[in-house]
Wavefront OBJ file of the C-alpha trace (Angstrom):
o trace
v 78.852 137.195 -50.875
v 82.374 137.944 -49.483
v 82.327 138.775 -45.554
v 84.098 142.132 -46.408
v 80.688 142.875 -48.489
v 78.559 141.644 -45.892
v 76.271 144.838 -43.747
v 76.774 143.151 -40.723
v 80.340 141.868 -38.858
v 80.558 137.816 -38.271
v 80.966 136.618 -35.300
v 79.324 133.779 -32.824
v 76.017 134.341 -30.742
v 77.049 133.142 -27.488
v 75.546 130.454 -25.272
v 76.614 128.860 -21.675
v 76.377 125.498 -20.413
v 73.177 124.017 -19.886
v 71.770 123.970 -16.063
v 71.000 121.056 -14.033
v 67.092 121.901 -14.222
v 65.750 124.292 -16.714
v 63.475 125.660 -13.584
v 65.293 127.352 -11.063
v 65.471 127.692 -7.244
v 63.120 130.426 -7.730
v 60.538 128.839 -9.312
v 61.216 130.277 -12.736
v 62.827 129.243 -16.040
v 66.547 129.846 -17.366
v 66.635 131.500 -20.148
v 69.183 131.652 -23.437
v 71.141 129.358 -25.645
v 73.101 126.163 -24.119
v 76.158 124.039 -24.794
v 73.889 120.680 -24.982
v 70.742 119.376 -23.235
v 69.195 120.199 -19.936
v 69.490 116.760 -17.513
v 65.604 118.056 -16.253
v 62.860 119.937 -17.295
v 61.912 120.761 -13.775
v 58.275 120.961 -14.309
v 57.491 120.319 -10.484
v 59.144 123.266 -9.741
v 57.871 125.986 -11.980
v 55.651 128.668 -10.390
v 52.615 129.159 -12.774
v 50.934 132.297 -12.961
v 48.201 133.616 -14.920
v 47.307 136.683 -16.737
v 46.151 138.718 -13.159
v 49.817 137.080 -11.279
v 47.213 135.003 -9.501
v 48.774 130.987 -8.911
v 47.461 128.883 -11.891
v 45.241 125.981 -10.370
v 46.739 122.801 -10.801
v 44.587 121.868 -13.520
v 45.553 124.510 -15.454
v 49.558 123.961 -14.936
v 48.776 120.473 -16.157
v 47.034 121.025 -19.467
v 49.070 124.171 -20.456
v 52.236 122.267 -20.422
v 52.864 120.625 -24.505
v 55.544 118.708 -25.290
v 56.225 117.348 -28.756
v 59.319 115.132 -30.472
v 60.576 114.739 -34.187
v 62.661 113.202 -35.911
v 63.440 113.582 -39.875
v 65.563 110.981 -41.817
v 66.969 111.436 -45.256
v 68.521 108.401 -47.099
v 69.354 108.798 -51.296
v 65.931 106.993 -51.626
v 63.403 108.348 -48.803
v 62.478 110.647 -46.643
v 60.927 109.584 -43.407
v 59.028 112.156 -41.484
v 58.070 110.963 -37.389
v 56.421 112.921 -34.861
v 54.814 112.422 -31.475
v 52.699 115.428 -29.814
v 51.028 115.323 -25.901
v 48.947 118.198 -25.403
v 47.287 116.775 -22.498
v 43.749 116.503 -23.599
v 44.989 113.621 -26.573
v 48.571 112.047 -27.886
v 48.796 112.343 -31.255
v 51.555 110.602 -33.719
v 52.544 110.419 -37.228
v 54.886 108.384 -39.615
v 55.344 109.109 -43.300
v 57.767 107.283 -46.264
v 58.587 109.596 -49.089
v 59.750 108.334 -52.077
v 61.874 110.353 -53.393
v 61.947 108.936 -57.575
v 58.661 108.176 -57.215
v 57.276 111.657 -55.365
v 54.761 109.365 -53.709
v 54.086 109.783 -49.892
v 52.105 107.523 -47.547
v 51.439 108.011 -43.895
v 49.996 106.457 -40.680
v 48.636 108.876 -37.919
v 47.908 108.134 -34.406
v 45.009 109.605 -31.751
v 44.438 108.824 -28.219
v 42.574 110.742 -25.768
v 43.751 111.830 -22.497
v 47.333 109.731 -22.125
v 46.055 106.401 -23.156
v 48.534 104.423 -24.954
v 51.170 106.967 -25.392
v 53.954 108.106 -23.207
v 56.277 110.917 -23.463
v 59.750 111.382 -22.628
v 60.631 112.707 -19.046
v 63.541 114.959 -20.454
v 65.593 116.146 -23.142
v 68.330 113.602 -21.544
v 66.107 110.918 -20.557
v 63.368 109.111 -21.225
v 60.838 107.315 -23.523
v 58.270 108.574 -25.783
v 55.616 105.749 -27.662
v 52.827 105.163 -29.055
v 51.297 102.100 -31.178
v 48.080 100.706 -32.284
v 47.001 98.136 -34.954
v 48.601 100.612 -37.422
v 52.303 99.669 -35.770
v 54.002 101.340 -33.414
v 56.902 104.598 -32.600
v 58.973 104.984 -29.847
v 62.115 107.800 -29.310
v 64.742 106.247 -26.955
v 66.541 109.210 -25.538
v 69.642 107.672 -22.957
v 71.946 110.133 -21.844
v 70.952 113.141 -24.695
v 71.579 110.626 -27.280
v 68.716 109.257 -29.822
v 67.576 106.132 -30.913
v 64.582 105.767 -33.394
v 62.485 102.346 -33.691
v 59.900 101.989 -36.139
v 56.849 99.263 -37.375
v 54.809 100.731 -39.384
v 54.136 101.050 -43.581
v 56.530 99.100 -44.208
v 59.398 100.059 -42.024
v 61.492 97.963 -39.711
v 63.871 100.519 -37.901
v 65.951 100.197 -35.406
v 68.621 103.472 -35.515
v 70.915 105.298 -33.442
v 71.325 109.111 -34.443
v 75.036 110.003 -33.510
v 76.332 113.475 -34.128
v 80.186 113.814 -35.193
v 82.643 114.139 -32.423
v 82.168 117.196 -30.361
v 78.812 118.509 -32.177
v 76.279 120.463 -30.122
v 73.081 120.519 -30.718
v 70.976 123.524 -30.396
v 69.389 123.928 -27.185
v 67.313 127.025 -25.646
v 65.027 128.647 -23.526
v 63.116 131.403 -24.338
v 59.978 133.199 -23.017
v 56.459 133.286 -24.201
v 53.309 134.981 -24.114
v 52.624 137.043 -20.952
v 53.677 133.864 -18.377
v 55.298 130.773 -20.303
v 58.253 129.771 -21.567
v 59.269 127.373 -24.312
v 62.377 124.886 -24.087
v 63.666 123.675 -28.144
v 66.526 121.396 -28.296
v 67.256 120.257 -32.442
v 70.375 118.224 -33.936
v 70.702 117.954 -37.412
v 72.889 116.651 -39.772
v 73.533 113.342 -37.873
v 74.637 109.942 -38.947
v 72.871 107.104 -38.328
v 73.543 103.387 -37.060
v 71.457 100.073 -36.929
v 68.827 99.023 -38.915
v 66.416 99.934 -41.527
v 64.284 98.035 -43.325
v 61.724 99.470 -46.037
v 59.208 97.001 -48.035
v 61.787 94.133 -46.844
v 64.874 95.630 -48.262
v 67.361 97.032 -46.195
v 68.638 100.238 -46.981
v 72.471 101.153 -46.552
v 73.045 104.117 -44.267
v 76.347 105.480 -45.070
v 74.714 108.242 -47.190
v 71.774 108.574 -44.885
v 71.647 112.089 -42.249
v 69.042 112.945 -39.363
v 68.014 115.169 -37.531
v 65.726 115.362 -34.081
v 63.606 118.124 -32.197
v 62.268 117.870 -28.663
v 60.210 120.742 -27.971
v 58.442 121.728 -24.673
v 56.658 123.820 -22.214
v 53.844 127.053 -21.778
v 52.966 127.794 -25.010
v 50.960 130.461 -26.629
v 47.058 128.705 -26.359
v 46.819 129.861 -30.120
v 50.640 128.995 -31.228
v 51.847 129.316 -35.015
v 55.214 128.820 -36.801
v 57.229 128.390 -39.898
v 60.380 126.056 -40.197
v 62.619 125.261 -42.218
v 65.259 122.116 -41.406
v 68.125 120.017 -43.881
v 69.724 117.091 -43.430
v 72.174 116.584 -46.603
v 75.635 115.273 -47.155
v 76.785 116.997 -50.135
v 80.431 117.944 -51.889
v 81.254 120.140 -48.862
v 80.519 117.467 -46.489
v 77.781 116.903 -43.824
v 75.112 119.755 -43.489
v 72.506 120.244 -41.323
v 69.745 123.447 -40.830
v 67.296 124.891 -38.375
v 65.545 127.946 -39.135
v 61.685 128.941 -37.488
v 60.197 131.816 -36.999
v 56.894 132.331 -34.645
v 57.378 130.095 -31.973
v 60.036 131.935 -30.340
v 59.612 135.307 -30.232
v 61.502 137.328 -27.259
v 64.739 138.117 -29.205
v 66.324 134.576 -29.001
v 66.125 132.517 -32.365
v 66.609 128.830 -32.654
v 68.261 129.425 -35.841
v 71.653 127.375 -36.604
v 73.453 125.817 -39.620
v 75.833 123.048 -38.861
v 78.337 122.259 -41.057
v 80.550 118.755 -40.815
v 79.080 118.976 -37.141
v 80.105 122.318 -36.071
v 77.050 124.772 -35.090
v 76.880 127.965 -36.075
v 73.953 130.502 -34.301
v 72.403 132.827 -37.184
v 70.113 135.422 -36.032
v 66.607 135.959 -37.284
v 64.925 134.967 -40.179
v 61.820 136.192 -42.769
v 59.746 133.331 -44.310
v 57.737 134.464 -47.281
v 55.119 132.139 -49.199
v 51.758 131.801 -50.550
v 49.644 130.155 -47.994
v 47.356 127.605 -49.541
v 43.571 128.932 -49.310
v 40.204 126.963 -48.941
v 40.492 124.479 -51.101
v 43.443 125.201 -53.309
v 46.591 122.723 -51.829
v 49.283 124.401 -53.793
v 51.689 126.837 -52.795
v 54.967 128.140 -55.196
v 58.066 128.616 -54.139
v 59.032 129.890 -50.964
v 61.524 132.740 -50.123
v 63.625 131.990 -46.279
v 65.910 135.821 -45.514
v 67.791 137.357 -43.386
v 67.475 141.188 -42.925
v 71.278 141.193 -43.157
v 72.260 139.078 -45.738
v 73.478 135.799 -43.924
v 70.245 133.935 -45.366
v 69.343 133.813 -48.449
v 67.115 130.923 -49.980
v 64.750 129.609 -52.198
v 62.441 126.470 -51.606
v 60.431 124.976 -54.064
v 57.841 122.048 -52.834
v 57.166 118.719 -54.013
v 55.238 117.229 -52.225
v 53.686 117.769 -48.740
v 52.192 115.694 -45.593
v 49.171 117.788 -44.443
v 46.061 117.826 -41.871
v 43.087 119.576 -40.842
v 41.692 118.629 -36.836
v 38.999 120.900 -35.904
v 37.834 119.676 -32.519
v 36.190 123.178 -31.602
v 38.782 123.946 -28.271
v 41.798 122.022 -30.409
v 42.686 123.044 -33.670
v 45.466 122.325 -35.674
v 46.444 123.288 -39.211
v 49.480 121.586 -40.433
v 51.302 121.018 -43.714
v 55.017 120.193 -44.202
v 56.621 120.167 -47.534
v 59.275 117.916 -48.755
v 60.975 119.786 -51.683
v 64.381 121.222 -53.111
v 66.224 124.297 -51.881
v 68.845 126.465 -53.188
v 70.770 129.631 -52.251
v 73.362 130.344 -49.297
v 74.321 130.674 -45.718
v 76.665 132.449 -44.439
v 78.410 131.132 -41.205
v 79.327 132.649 -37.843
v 82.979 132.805 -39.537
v 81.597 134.583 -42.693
v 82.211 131.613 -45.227
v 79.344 131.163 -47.511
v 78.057 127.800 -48.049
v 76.181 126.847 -51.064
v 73.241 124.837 -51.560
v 72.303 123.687 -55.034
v 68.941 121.690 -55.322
v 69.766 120.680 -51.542
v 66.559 118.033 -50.138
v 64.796 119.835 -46.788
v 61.474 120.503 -45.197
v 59.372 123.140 -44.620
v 56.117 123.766 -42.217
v 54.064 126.111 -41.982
v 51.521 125.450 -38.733
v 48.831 126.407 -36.650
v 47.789 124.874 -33.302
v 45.395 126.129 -30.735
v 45.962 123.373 -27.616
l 1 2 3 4 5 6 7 8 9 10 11 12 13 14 15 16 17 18 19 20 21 22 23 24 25 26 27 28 29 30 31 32 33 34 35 36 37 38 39 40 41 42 43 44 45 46 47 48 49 50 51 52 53 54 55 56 57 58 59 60 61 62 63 64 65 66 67 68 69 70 71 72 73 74 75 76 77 78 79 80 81 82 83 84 85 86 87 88 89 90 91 92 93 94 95 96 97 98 99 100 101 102 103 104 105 106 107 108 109 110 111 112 113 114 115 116 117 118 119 120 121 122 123 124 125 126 127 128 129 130 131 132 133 134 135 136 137 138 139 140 141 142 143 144 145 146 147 148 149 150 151 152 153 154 155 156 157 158 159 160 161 162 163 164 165 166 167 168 169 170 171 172 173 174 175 176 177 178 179 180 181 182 183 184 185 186 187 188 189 190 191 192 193 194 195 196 197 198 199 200 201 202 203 204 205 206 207 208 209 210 211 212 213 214 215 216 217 218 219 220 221 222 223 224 225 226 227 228 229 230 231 232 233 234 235 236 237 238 239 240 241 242 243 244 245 246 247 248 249 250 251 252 253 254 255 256 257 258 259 260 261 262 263 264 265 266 267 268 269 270 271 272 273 274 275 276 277 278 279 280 281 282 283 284 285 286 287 288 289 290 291 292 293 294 295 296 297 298 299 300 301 302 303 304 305 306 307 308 309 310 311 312 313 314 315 316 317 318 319 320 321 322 323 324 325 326 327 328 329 330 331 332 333 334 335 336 337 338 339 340 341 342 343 344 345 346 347 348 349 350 351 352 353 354
């Protein structure tokens, strides 16, 4: 679609530099989009209220705090999928290997109870989030904003850097939500990766491999739920990379953005329509991802999908993410449409009450 056809006028969504602590002198949380990462959450500082403007006990601005971290990897062979989640009351992890020829997908998964033998990150800047058992171990490295992945577990040795291209910024924001919290999302995609990785003892070249990370954090909703969509590709018009959600963040301010060859581009909001799997049918067709005005406009058809039911009576969660094959377009803050032809990605569709 040509920009002079388009029913809307291109042109960036702003965002400022990021502030020294996401939680102000006031007590309360700075909101909107940012040039990079915030050095400190603040956490200490934020005055918690609840729903009657009363001061939230300290037990209760402990265990409403979540913080979660992911990070996708795409090489021509695999897809590996890597989370780790502490909501307080239990750490919980996963690792999953795609293989892409073979559409076969194995996983390990991680629980422990109140902040035994996991650790989270201090920061979108800095810190160290881990967990292992007998099943292997995961660890994020964050030093100074920038990433580093180590895996051992089914059958991966990893030890990888995720470095963006020269003067890429990530997506970073702040937005509010529900009556008294506030959620802080910082994502990267389309990044290169250096070190090592090793998969069933055979190491696998990375010059064709792309990443992507998400550190997520802060008051959510008790009953939270979102879609997402996210690529990591290099294709014939170079390196791509793509956020969308929808749910999560809900006060006007989207954490939608396409990156192309590492420059970001904000898009505004997005529609996800799909067939949500029911009792005990697993299958869903193909999804639809829009834009009201035009700038998205894709298609997503699933392969295969990592999935899991937890029904602990006060915790729930309802997860599935899809590995599968999208094609349609984007149009960028510039109005140049960008193609995607059977393009690799994810999808999730989620529900967590935490």
């Amino acid at each position: 679609m040509p920009a002079n056809d388009l029913p809307w006028s291109p042109k960036r969504l702003t965002s400022s530099n990021a502030p020294l602590s996401l939680i102000d002198d006031a007590g309360c949380p700075v909101y909107g989009h940012f040039d990079g990462p915030v050095t400190q959450l603040g956490i200490e500082q934020f005055k918690y209220f609840n729903e009657m403007d009363n001061p939230a006990s300290k037990w209760a601005k402990y265990f409403d705090y979540k913080q979660f971290q992911f990070v996708s990897i795409v090489t021509p062979h695999y897809v590996i999928g890597v989370a780790l989640a502490d909501i307080r009351y239990v750490g919980s992890a996963f690792c999953y290997l795609y293989d892409i020829k073979q559409n076969q997908l194995i996983e390990s998964n991680w629980l422990k109870p109140f902040g035994l033998g996991y650790q989270s990150a201090e920061s979108p800047m800095q810190g160290i989030g881990k967990i292992s058992s007998g099943k292997g171990s995961i660890a994020f490295v964050i030093n100074e904003g920038a990433w580093q992945l180590k895996l051992d577990t089914l059958g991966i040795e990893a030890d990888l850097s995720l470095q963006p291209q020269a003067l890429s910024l990530p997506m970073a924001m702040c937005n509010p939500t529900g009556y008294n919290g506030w959620t802080y999302t910082q994502k990267h995609n389309g990044l290169a990766l250096k070190g090592s990785l090793v998969i069933n003892h055979e190491p696998q070249p990375l010059q064709r491999a792309t990443a992507g990370y998400d550190f997520s954090a802060g008051y959510m909703r008790r009953d939270t739920s979102w879609r997402w969509a996210s690529i990591n590709c290099i294709s014939e018009q170079g390196t791509i990379g793509l956020n969308l959600a929808a749910g999560v963040n809900e006060t006007g301010c989207h954490e939608n953005v396409f990156w192309h060859n590492g420059e970001r581009h904000l898009l505004g909001a997005v529609h996800f329509q799909f067939t949500r799997p029911r009792g005990k049918d697993s299958s869903t067709g193909q999804w639809r991802i829009y834009s009201d005005n035009g700038q998205v406009e894709l298609s997503f058809m699933p392969k295969n999908c990592r999935q899991e039911k937890l029904n602990l009576g006060v915790l729930k969660s309802n997860f599935r993410q899809y590995i599968g094959y999208f094609d349609g377009y984007i149009i960028d803050s510039f109005g140049e449409e960008h193609r995607l032809n059977r393009v690799l990605g994810l999808t999730e569709d989620h529900f967590a009450r935490w």
